[in-house]
C-alpha positions as CSV (number, residue, x, y, z in Angstrom):
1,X,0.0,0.0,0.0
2,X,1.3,3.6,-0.9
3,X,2.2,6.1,1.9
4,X,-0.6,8.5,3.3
5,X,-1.4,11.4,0.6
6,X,0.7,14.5,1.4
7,X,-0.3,16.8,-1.3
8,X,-1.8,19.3,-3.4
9,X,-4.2,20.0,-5.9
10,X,-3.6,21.0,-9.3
11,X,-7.0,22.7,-9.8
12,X,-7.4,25.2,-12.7
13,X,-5.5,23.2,-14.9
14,X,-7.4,20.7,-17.0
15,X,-11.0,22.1,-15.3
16,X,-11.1,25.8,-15.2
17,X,-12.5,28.2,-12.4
18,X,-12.6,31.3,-11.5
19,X,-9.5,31.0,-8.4
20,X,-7.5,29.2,-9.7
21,X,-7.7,29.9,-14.0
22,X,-8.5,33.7,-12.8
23,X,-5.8,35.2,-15.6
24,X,-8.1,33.7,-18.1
25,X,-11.6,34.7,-16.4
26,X,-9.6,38.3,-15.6
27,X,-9.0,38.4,-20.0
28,X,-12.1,37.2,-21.2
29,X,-14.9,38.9,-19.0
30,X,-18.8,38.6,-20.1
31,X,-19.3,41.0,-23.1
32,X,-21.2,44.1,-22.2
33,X,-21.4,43.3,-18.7
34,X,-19.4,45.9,-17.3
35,X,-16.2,43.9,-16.8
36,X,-17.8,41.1,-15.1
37,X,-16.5,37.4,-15.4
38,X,-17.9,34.1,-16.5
39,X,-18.8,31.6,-13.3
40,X,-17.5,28.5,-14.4
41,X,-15.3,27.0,-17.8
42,X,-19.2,26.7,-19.5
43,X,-19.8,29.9,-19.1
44,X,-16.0,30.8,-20.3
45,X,-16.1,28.9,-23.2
46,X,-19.2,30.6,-24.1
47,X,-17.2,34.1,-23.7
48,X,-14.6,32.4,-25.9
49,X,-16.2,30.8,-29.0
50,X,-18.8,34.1,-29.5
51,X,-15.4,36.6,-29.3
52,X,-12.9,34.5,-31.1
53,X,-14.4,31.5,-32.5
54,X,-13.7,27.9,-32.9
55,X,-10.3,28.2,-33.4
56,X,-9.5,30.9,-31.2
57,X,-11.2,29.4,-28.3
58,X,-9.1,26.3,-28.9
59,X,-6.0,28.5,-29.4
60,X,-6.5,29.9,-26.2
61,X,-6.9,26.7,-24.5
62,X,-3.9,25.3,-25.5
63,X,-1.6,28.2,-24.3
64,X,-3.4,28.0,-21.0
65,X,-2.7,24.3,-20.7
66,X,0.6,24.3,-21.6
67,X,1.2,26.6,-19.4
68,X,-0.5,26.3,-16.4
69,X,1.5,23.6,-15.1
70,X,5.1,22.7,-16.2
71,X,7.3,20.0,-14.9
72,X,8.9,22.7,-12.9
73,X,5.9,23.0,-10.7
74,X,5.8,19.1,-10.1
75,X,9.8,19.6,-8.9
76,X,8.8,22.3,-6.7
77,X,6.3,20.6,-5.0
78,X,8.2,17.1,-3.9
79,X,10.7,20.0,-3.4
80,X,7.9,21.1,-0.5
81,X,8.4,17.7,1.0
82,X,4.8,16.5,-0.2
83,X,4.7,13.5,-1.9
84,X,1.2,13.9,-3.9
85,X,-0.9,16.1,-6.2
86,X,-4.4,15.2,-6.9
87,X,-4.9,16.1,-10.5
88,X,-8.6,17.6,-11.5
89,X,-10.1,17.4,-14.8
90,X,-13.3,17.2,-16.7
91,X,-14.5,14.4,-18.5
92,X,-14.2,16.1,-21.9
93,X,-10.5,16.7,-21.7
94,X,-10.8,12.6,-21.9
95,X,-13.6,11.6,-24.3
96,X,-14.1,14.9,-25.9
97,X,-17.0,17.5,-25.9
98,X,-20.2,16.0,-26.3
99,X,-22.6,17.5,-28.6
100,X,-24.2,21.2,-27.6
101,X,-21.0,21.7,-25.1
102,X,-18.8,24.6,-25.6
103,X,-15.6,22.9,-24.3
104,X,-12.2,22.6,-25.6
105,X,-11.1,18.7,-25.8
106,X,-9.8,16.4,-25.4
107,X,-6.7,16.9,-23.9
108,X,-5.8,14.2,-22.6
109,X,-2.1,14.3,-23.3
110,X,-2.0,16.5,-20.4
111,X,-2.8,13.7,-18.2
112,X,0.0,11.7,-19.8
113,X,2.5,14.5,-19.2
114,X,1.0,15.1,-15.7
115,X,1.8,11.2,-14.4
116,X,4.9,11.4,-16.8
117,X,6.5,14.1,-14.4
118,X,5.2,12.6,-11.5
119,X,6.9,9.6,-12.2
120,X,9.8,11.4,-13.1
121,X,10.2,13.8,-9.3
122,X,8.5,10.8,-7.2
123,X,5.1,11.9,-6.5
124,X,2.0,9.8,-6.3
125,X,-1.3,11.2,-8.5
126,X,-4.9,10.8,-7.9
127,X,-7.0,11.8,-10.8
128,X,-9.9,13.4,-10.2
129,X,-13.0,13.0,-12.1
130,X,-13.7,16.3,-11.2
131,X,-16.9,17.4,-14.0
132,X,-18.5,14.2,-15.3
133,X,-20.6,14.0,-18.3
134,X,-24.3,15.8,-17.5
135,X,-22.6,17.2,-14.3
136,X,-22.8,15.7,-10.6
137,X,-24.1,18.9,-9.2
138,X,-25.2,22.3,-10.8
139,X,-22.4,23.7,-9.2
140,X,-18.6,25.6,-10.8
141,X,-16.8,22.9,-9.8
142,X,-17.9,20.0,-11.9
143,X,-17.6,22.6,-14.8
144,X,-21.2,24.1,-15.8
145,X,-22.7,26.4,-13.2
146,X,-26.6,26.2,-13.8
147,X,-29.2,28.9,-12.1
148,X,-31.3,29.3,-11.0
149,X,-31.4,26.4,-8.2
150,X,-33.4,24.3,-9.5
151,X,-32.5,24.1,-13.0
152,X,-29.9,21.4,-12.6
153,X,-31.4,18.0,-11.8
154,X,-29.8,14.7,-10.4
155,X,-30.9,12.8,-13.7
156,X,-28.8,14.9,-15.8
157,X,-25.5,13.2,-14.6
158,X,-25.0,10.2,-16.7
159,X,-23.8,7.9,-14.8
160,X,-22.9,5.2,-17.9
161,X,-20.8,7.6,-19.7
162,X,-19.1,8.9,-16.5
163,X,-18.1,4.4,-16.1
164,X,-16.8,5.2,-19.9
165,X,-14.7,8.1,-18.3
166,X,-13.2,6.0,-16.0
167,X,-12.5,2.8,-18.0
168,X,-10.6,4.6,-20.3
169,X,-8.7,6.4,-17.8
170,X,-8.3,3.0,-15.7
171,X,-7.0,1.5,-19.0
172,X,-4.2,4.2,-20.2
173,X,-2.8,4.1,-17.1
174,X,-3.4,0.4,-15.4
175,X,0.2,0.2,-16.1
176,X,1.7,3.6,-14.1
177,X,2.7,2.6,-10.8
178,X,2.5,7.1,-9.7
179,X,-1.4,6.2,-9.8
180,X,-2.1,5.2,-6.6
181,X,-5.5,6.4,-6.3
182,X,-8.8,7.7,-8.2
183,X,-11.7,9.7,-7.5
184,X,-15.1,8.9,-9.5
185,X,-16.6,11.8,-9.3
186,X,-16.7,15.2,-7.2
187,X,-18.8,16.6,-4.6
188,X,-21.8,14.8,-6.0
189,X,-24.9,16.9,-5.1
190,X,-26.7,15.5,-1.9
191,X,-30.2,15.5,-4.2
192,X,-28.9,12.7,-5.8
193,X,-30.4,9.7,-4.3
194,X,-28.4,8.0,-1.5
195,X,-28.6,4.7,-3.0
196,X,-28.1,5.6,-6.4
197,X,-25.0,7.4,-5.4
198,X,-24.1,3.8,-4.1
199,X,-25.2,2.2,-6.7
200,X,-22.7,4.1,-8.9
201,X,-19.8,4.0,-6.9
202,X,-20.1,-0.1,-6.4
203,X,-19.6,0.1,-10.8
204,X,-16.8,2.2,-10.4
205,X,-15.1,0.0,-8.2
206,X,-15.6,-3.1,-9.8
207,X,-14.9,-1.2,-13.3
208,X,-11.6,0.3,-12.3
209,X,-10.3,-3.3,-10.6
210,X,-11.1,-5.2,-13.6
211,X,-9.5,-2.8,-16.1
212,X,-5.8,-3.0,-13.9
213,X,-6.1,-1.1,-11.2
214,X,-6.1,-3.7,-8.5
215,X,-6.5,-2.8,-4.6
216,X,-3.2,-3.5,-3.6
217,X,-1.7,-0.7,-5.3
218,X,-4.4,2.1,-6.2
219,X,-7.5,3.5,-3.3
220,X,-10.6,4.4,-4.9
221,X,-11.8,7.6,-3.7
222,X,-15.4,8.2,-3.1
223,X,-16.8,11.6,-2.1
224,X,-19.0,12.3,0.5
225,X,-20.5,15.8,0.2
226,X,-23.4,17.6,2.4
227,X,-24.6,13.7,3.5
228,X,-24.3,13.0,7.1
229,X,-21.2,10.4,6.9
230,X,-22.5,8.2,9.6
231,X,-25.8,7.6,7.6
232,X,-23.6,6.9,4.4
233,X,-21.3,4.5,5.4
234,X,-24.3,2.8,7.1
235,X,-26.2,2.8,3.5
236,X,-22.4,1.8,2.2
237,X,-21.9,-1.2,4.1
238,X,-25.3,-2.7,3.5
239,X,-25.4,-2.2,-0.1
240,X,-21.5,-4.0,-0.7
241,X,-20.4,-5.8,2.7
242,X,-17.0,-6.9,2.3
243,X,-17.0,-6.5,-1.4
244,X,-14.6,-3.8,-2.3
245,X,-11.1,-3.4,-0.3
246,X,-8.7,-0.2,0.0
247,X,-11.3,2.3,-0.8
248,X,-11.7,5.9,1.3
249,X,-14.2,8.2,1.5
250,X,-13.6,11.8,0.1
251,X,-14.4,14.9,2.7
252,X,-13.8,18.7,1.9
253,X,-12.8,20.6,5.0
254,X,-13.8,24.0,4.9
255,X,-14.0,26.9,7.3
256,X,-15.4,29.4,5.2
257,X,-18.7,28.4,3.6
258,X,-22.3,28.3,5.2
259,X,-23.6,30.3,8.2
260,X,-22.1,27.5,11.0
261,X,-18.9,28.7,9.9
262,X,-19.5,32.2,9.0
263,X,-20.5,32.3,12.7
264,X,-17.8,30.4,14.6
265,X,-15.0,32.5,16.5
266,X,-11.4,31.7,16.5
267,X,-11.6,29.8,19.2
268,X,-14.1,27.7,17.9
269,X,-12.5,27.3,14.6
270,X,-9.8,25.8,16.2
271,X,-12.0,23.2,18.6
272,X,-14.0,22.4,15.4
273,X,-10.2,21.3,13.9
274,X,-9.5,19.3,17.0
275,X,-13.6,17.5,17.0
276,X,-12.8,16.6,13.5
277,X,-10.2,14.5,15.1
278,X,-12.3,11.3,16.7
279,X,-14.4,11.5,12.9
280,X,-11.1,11.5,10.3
281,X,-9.9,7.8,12.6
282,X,-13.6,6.2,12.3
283,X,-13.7,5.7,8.7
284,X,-11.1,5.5,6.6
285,X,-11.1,9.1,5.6
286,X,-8.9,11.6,3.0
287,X,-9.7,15.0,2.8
288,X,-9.4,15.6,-0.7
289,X,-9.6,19.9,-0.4
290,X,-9.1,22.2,2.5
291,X,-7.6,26.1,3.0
292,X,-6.6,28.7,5.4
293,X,-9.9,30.3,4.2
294,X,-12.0,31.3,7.6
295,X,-15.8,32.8,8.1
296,X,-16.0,36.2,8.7
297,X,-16.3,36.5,12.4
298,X,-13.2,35.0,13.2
299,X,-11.9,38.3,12.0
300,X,-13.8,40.2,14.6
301,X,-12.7,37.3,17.7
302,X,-8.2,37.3,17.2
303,X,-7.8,39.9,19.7
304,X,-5.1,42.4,18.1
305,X,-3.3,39.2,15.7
306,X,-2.9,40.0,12.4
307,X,-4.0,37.6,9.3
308,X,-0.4,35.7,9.0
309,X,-0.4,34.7,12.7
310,X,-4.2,33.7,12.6
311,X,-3.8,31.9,9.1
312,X,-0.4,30.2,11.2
313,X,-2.7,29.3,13.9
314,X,-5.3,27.9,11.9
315,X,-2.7,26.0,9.4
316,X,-0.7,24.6,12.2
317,X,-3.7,23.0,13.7
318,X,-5.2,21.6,10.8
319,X,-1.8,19.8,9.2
320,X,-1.2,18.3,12.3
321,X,-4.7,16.8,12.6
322,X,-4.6,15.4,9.3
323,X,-1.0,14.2,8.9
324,X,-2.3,12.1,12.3
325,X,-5.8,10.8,10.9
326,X,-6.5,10.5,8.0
327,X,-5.4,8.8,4.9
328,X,-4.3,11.8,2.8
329,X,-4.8,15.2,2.5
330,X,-4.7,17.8,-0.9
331,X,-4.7,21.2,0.3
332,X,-6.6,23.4,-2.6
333,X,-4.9,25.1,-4.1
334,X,-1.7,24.9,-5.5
335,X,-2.3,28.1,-8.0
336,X,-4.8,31.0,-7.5
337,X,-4.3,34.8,-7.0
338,X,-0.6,35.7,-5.5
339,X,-2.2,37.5,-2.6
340,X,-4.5,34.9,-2.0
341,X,-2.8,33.3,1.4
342,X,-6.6,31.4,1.5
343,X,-6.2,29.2,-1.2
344,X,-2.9,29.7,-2.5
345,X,-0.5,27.1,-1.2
346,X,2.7,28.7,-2.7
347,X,2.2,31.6,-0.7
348,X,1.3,29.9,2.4
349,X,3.8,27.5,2.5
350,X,6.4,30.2,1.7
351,X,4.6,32.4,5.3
352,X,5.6,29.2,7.2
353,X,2.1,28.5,7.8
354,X,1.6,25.1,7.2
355,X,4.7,23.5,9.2
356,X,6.1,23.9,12.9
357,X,4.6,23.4,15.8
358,X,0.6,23.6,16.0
359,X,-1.0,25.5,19.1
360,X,-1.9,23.8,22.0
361,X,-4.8,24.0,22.9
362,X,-6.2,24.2,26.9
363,X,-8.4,21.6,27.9
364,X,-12.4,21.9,28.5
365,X,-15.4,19.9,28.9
366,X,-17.7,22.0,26.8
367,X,-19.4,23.3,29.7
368,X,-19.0,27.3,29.9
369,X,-17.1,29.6,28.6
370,X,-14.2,28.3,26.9
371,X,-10.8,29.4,28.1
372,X,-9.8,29.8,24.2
373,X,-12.2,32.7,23.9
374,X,-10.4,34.5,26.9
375,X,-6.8,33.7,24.9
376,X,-8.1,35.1,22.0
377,X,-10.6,37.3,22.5
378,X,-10.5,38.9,25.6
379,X,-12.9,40.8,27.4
380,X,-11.2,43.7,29.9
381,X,-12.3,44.2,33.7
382,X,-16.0,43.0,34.5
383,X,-17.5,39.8,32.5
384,X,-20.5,40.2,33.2
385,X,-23.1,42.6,31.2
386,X,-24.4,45.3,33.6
387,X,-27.7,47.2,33.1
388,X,-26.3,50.5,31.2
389,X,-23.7,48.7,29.4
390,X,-23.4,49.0,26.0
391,X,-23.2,45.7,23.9
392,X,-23.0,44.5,20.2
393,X,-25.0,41.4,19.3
394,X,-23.7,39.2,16.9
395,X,-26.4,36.8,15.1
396,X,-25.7,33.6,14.0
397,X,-23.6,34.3,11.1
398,X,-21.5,36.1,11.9
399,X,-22.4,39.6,11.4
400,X,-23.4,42.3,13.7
401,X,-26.8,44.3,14.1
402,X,-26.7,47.6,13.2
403,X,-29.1,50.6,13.3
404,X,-29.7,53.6,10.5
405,X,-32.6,55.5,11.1
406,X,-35.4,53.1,11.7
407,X,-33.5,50.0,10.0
408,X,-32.7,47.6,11.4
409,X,-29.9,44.6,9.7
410,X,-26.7,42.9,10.3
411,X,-24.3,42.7,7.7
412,X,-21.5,44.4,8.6
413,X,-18.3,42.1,10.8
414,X,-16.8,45.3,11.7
415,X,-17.9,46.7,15.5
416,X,-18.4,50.6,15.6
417,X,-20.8,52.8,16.9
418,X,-24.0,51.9,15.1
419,X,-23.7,48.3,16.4
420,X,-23.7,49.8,20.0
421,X,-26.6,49.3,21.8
422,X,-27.2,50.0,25.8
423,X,-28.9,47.8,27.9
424,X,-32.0,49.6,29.3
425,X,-33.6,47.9,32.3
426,X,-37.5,47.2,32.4
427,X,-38.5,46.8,35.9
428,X,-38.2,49.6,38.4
429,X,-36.5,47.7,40.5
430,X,-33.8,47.1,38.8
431,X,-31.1,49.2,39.0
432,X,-28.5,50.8,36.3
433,X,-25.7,48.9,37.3
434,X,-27.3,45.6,38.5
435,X,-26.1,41.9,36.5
436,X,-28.5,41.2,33.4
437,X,-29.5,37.7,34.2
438,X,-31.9,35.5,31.9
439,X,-34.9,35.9,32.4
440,X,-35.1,39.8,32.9
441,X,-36.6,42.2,30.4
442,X,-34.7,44.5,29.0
443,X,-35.2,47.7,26.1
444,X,-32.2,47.9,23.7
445,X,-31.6,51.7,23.3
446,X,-29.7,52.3,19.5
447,X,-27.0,55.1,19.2
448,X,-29.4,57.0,17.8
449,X,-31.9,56.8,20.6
450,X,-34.5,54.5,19.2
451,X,-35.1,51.3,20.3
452,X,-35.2,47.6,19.1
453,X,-38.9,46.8,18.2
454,X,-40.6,43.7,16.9
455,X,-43.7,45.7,16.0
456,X,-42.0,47.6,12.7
457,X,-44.6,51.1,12.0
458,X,-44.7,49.5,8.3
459,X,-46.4,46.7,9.8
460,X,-45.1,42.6,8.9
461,X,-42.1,40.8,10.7
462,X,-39.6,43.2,10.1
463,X,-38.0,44.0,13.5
464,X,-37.2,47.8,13.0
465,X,-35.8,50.9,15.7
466,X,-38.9,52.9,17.4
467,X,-38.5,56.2,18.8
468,X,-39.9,55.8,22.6
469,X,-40.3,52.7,24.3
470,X,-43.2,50.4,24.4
471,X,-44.1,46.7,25.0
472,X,-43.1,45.9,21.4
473,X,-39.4,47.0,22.2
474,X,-39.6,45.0,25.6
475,X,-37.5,41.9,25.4
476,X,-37.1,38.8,27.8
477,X,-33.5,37.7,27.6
478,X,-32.8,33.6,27.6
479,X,-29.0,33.3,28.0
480,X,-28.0,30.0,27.1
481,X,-26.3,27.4,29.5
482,X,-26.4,30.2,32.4
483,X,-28.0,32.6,34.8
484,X,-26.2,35.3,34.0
485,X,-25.7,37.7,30.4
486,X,-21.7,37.5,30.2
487,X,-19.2,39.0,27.6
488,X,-19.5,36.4,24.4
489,X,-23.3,34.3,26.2
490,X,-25.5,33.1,23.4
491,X,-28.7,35.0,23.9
492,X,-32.4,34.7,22.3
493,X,-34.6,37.7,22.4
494,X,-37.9,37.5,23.0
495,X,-40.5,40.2,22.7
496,X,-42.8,40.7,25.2
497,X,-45.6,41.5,23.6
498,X,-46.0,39.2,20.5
499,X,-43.8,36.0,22.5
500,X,-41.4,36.3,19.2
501,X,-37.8,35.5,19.3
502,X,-36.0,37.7,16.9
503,X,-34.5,35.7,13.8
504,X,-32.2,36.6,11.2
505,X,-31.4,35.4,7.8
506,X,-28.6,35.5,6.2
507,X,-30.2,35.9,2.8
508,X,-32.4,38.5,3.4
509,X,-32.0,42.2,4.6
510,X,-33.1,42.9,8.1
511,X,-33.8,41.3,11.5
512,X,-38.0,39.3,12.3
513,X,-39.6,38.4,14.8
């Protein structure tokens, strides 16, 4: 069996987007749209054929892939000390455009120069079947982005002509002892049927080990995207028993994407590195992408750290986590914009951030406030939130409520003054410096004197800013896993009057209740 996957991905190369192609997406913007840029290589090609035609297009895509990625980046990377690359590319740069596509192919003599030079500097290559024929998802990635939602559906990915992809593939190289594992699809989109997803990765298996690729030498990879893992392997197990051997399942860790992470501090970025721990040893797990990318209120919970010493942190934490469990790891990407420390492992590598020693972290149960938050983001003199004080709420995701006239939203991460708001007390009795504990009712007065309603003038749910106070901007705070309102508590507001907790959404403007 080959060593655990050390490595990189070569995305942009033989399946464009935006990141990592971006010269190309940056020189051939949408026409008469103001200098915006295609979505996905579709969308490109598109751009492409209508400004320059059939053989322009082509021209264009031949420059870019014999440039893109030279022998000299393969020698720089086993020059990194990694020992991998996972090499995306869409099914037409191997059978060919099918008919109505705009895409350039094939190209496959890419992929014979790509496990040439691995071969050559003494890396190992998992190729990607990164777009397959019809598309596993509506998304960039596997080449055609469709929208709106919706317009995409699961029974345009053929699945018999994505088997074709990888028989040939299976076949040209059966012989290349660099392969040592392939992926038959990527990020498969979780509307597609649990068991037919099964269904098709039980053919690829059994396709790939009876054109040469047996399991003593080559891993098939199998992704795992937006499914709960537990329930898949479950659905895995009782669909093919013992059947296949050396197989892994394919996870993409990232800290950047959907509200849980938008919303997670520093701190808890970190613990959610160390829970991924226990996961990444109970099935036998590579993580085929993850970044230094982070949601957006980790920017507003480092304390006075700059972005190099929080990316460090964060890098650190997650190299040693993987290197320990799992059974490879492709950090993405190994091109992309030069000051993109994100996604650009070049740069990152160059910063220091991905070797040396990883933090340590202090120990906790769970159970109140976690000492990381103090390390990180401090909170100066009294804990505690004190009738009079003023406070900025933070919803869910990461953004913080903010005030202009009678508005009320939350979309910016920065803290300043029209995020303030002071904690007015209810009852008479108590006091302007008196603990807010759960339970009590409190008025939310804005910088600019109104106050947080649920009963907007306009009428609907729209939570707006009132001038006076009523019952409407009378809330009963619920502090979560304690008594007492403290610097960083997790708190639900609930209006008095209409027994509404005030909601947010990330996807529309304003606060409800």
């Amino acid at each position: 069996r080959h060593q655990p996957w050390r490595g990189v991905n070569l995305g942009g190369w033989l399946l464009l987007e935006p990141g990592p192609s971006y010269p190309l997406f940056e020189e051939h913007p949408l026409p008469d749209a103001g200098g915006e840029e295609a979505r996905c290589e579709w969308g490109l090609m598109e751009v492409l054929h209508s400004t320059k035609g059939a053989e322009g297009a082509a021209e264009v895509m031949r420059r870019h892939r014999e440039r893109h990625i030279t022998k000299n980046d393969f020698q720089r990377i086993r020059a990194c000390g990694m020992n991998a690359v996972r090499l995306p590319f869409g099914s037409w740069v191997v059978m060919g455009p099918r008919e109505g596509e705009p895409y350039i192919g094939s190209g496959i003599e890419f992929i014979d120069r790509a496990v040439d030079w691995a071969e050559e500097v003494g890396l190992q290559i998992v190729l990607d079947l990164h777009g397959c024929p019809g598309g596993e998802s509506g998304e960039a990635p596997c080449g055609r982005r469709q929208r709106p939602h919706g317009t995409w559906q699961w029974q345009q990915w053929d699945f018999q002509a994505s088997l074709k992809v990888l028989e040939v593939v299976a076949q040209r190289y059966c012989d290349r002892s660099c392969i040592t594992g392939i992926a038959v699809c990527n990020e498969p989109s979780n509307e597609v049927p649990l068991t037919r997803l099964c269904q098709y990765y039980d053919q690829a298996i059994t396709l790939i080990r009876s054109c040469g690729l047996p399991a003593s030498r080559v891993a098939a990879v199998l992704p795992v995207f937006q499914r709960p893992e537990d329930k898949f392997a479950r659905k895995w197990q009782a669909m093919t028993g013992d059947r296949h051997q050396n197989f892994c399942f394919d996870i993409h860790c990232y800290h950047c994407f959907e509200n849980e992470f938008n919303g997670k501090s520093l701190a808890q970025q970190l613990r959610a590195v160390e829970d991924n721990a226990p996961f990444f040893k109970k099935y036998p797990i590579v993580v085929g992408e993850w970044s230094l990318s982070l949601g957006v209120a980790t920017w507003s919970t480092c304390g006075e750290r700059d972005e190099d010493e929080v990316h460090t942190l964060f890098g650190r934490a997650q190299a040693k986590v993987l290197k320990e469990t799992t059974h490879g790891n492709f950090f993405w990407n190994w091109t992309e914009r030069p000051d993109s420390v994100d996604w650009n492992y070049q740069v990152a590598y160059d910063r220091g951030m991905l070797c040396g020693p990883a933090p340590s972290l202090p120990l906790w149960d769970g159970r109140g406030e976690d000492p990381l938050e103090q390390q990180f983001n401090p909170c100066e003199g009294e804990q505690r939130v004190l009738f009079g004080d003023k406070v900025c709420l933070r919803v869910f995701y990461g953004r913080y409520v903010d005030v202009f006239g009678s508005s009320v939203n939350a979309q910016w991460v920065e803290k300043g003054s029209w995020q303030q708001f002071v904690v007015c007390p209810v009852e008479s009795r108590k006091g302007p410096r008196q603990e807010v504990r759960s339970g009590d009712v409190v008025q939310l007065r804005a910088h600019n004197g109104r106050f947080l309603a649920a009963a907007p003038a306009s009428g609907g749910r729209e939570v707006s800013a009132q001038k006076g106070s009523s019952s409407s901007s009378s809330f009963v705070v619920h502090v979560l896993h304690s008594e007492v309102m403290k610097h960083l508590s997790v708190v639900y507001l609930e209006c008095k009057a209409t027994r509404t907790v005030i909601d947010a959404d990330d996807e529309a403007d304003g606060l409800f209740a």
